[in-house]
C-alpha positions as CSV (number, residue, x, y, z in Angstrom):
1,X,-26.0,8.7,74.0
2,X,-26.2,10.2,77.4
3,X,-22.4,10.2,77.3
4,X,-22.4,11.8,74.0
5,X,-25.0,14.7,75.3
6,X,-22.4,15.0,78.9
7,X,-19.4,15.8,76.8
8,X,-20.9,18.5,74.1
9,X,-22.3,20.0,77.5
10,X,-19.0,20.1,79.1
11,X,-17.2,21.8,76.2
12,X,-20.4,24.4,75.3
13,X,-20.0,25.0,79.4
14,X,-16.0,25.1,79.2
15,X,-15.8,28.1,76.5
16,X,-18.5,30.3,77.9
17,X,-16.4,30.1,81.1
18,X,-13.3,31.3,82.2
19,X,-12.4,28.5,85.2
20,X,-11.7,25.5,83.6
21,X,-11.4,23.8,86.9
22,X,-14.7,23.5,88.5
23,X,-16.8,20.5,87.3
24,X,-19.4,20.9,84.6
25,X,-22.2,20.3,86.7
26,X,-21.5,23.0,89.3
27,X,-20.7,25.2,86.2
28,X,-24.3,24.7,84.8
29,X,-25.9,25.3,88.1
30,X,-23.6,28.7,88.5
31,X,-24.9,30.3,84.7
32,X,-28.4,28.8,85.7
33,X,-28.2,30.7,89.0
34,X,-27.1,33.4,87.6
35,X,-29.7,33.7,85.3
36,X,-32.2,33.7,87.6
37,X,-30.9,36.3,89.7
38,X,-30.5,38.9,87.0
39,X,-34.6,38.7,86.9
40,X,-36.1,40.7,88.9
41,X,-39.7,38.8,88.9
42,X,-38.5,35.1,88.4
43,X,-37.9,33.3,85.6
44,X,-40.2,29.9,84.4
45,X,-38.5,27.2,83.1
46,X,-39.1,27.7,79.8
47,X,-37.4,31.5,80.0
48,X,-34.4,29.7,81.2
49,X,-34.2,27.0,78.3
50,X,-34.2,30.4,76.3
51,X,-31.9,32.3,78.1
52,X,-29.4,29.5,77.8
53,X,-30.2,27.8,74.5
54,X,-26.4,25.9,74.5
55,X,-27.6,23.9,78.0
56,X,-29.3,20.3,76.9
57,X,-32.5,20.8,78.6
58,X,-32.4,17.9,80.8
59,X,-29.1,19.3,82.6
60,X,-31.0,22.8,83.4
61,X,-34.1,20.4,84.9
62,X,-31.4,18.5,86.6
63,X,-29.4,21.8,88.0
64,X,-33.0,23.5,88.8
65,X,-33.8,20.6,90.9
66,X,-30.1,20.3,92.8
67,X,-30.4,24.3,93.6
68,X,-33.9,23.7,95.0
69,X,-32.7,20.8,97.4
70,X,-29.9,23.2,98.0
71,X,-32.1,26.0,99.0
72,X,-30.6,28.5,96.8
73,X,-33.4,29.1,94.7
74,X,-37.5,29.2,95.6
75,X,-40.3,28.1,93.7
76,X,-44.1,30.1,94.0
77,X,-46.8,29.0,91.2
78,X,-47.8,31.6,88.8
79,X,-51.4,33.7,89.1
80,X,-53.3,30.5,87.4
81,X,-51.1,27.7,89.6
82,X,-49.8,25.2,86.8
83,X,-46.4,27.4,85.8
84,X,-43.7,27.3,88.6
85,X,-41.3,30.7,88.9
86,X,-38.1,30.4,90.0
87,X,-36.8,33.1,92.4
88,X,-33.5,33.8,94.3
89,X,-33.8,32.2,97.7
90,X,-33.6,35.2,100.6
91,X,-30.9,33.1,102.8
């Protein structure tokens, strides 16, 4: 099953990109980054599901988490503390 849900990702990934030749996780974490950077206040995780509604949801969790060990991306809590926001890091 998890096999199944790698390759549908990998050719959803391939046609909405133009280099074929960079892998399909570092793909999902460029349109992931991207998206984030086009908002100017953040984005939550849920407005990212949205945003990319092709992505399974556990490979936009998993590329969320691999940008934040990367440093690429910060996380601040919202006004209430329970929502995280996902910002462009300032490195």
């Amino acid at each position: 099953m998890i096999r199944r849900a790698r390759m549908s990702n990998r050719n959803i990934i391939k046609d909405s990109t133009d280099d074929v030749g960079i892998p399909a996780y570092q793909r999902t974490r460029n349109s992931i980054l991207e998206c984030i950077v086009t908002a100017e206040d953040g984005k939550t995780s849920g407005e990212i599901y949205e945003s990319l509604p092709n992505l399974d949801p556990r490979r936009v969790r998993e590329a969320l988490q691999s940008l934040k060990g990367m440093k690429l991306i910060k996380v601040e809590k919202c006004r209430c503390h329970s929502t995280p926001i996902y910002y462009k890091s300032d490195l």
